[in-house]
N, C-alpha and C positions, 0 to 999 in steps of 0.2 A: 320442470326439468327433474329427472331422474339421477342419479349416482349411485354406481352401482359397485362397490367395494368386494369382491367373487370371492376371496379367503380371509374375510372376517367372521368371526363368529357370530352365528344367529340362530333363533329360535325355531324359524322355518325353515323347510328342508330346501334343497336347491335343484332347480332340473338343469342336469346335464344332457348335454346334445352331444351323442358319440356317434363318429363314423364308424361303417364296420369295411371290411374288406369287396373290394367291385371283383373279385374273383380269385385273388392269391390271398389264402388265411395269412402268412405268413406278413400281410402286410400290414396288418393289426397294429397297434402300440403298445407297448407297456402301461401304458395309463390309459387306454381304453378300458384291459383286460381289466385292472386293478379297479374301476369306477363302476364296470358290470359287478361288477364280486363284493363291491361296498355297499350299492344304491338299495333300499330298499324294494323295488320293484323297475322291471324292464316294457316302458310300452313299446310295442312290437308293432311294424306294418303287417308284417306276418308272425305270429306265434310260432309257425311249423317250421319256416325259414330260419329265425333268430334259433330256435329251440337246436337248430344242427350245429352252427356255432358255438352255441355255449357248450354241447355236450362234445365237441372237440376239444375246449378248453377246459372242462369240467368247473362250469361255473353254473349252482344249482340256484341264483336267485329266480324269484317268480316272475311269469311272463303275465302280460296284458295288451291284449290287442288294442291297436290303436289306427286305424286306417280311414280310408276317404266318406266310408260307407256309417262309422258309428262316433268320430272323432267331436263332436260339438256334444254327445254321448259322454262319451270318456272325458271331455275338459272338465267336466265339473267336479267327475270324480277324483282326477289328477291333485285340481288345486286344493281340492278340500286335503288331500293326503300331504300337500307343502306346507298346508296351513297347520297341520298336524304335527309337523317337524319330519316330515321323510323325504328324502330325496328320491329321484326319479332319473331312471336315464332314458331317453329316448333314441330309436336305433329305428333306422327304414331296411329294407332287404339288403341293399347294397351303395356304399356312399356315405354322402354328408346328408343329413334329416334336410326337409325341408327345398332339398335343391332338387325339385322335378321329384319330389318324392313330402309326402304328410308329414309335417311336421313345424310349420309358419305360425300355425293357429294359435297351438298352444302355446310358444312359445310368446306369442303377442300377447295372449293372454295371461304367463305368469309374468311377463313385463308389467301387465295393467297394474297385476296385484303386488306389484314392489317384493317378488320373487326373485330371486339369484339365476340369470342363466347363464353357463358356462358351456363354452361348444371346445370341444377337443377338434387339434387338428386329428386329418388324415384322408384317408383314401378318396378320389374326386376324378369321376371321369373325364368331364367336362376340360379339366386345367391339364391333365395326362394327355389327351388329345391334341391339345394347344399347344403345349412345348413341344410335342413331337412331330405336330405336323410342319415344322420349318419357317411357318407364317410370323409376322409378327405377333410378338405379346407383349408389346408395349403400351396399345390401349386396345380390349375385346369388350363383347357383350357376349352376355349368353343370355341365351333365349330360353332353351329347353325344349319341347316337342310344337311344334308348328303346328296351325289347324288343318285335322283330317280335311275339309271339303278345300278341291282345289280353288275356287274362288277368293277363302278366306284367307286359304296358303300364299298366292299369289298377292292380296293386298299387303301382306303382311312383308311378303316380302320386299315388294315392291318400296313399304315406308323405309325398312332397314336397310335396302341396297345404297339409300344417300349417305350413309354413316359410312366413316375413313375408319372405323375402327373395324378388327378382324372380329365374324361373327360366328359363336360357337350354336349348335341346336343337337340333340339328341332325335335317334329316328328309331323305327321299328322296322326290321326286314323284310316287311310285307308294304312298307309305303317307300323306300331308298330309291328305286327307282323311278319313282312318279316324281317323289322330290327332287331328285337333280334334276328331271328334264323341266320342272317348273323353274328351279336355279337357275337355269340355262338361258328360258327363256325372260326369266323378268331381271339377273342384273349381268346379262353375259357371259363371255369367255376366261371369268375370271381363273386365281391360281385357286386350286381346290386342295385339302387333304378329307380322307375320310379314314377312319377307324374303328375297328371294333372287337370284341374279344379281349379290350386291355387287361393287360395280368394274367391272363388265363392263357394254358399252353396255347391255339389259336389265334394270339394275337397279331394283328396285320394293319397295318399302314397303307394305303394308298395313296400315292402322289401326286397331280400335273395339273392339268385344265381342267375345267368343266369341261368343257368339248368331249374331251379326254374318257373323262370319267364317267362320263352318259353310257358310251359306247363301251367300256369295260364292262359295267354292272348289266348292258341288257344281254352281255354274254356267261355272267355264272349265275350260277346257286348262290342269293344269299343268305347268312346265317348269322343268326347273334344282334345282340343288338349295337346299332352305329352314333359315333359322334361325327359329324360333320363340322370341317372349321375350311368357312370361306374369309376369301384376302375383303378386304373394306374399299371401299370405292375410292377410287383417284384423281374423283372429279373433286372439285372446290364445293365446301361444304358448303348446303343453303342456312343463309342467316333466319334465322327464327325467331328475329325481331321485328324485319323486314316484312311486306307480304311480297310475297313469288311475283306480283305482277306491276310491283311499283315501272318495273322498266320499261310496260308498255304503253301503246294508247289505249285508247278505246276500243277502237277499231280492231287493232291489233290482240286485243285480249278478246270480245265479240269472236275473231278467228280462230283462236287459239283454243274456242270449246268446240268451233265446229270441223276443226280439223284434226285436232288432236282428241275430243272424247267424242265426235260423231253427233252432235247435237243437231237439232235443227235452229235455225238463225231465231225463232222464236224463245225457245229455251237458254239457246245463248246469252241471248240479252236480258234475259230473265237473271240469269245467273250472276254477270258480268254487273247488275244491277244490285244485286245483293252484295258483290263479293265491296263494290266500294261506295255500298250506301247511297247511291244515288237514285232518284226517277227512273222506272223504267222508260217513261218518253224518251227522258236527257238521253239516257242511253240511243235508244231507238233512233231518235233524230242524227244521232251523231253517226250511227251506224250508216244509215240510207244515205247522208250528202255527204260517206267519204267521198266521192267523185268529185 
């Protein structure tokens, strides 16, 4: 067990995790600006991106890149600078570090090292989307970017569609509309918002159904990048202590692969075998004198 005291005084430096702005500077903090301007050094997803920020604010600390491609790179050299007594701030292009954006790693790892991490609020697409799109925000997930191949998108969806909570994902304008009609298809007609541009003069809200919003999107140009916030399923949640098939028979489960995942009666029972530990005979037997 860890305890982690953030404004006691110590020998090691401490990494702070600062949001920067998703598109409006002006949405900055006070205690952002003031923690870029105190830290001894800034690791940056982008050097060139942050580098615009700070010379709007005219804040001259040194940048350090820090990104997906050199970051197990840079951890070493991070901690060894905490363990030196410097603190660090970490900043992604736009956002909270870490959330669909580099910055998990390190942060695990100056947890390992009984390092100080302090995350500032602020800027968050993801939770901007969610209050605005009118859906519940009493219980979400987020997910973040879904997998490009439609197969894996679709599984994936598929597991999250059982969940009653609203689910948040980030998309790219080049896949928005592959994704909804995947949406569509694997958890229905549900209420849809999508967004994108938040903060930035372009900002736009989209409302209604999936249905809805398939047939919107295959009629413009889109641009920018989107958050997606689908309503949570309204069926009764599956128990996950339970197995899915305590409630049927044999028989009845035997069917339930060859109808519903396309098996053949051989597989089937192959399966149906596994799933409750039994003989494949027992199974078999039991299958053939249902009559």
């Amino acid at each position: 067990m860890l305890i982690q005291k953030s404004f006691e005084p110590r020998d090691e430096g401490t990494l702070y995790v600062v949001p920067t702005p998703i598109g409006n500077l002006e949405d900055i903090t006070y205690r952002a600006l003031s923690t870029l301007q105190t830290v001894s050094v800034i690791a940056a997803e982008d050097t060139r991106n942050t580098k615009k920020l700070l010379n709007h604010f005219e804040i001259s600390t040194p940048l350090l890149s820090y990104h997906e491609h050199n970051k197990l790179e840079r951890e070493k050299q991070l901690l060894e600078r905490l363990a030196n007594g410097e603190s660090i701030a970490i900043v992604s292009d736009a956002g909270m570090p870490a959330i669909s954006d580099p910055g998990f790693e390190i942060v695990e790892a100056a947890i390992q090292h009984q390092y100080s991490v302090v995350v500032l609020p602020g800027a968050n697409a993801a939770l901007c989307a969610l209050v605005g799109s009118g859906l519940s925000s009493r219980e979400f997930l987020f997910y973040g970017f879904l997998p490009r191949k439609q197969k894996d998108k679709e599984a994936e969806l598929d597991r999250l569609g059982r969940l009653k909570a609203t689910l948040l994902f980030y998309e790219s304008p080049y896949r928005i509309k592959d994704t909804l009609r995947i949406i569509s298809k694997t958890l229905g007609n549900r209420r849809i918002a999508i967004a994108r541009e938040l903060t930035k003069r372009f900002e736009e809200f989209v409302r209604g159904t999936v249905e809805e919003l398939v047939g919107w999107a295959e009629e413009q140009e889109l641009k920018g990048e989107f958050c997606i916030v689908v309503e949570g399923s309204s069926e009764e949640p599956i128990n996950i202590e339970a197995n899915w098939w305590d409630g049927l028979t044999v028989v009845e489960h035997v069917e339930y692969y060859m109808n519903e995942k396309g098996l053949s009666s051989k597989d089937a029972i192959k399966q149906v075998a596994k799933d409750r530990g039994l003989p494949k005979r027992d199974v078999y037997q039991s299958y053939h004198i249902k009559e």
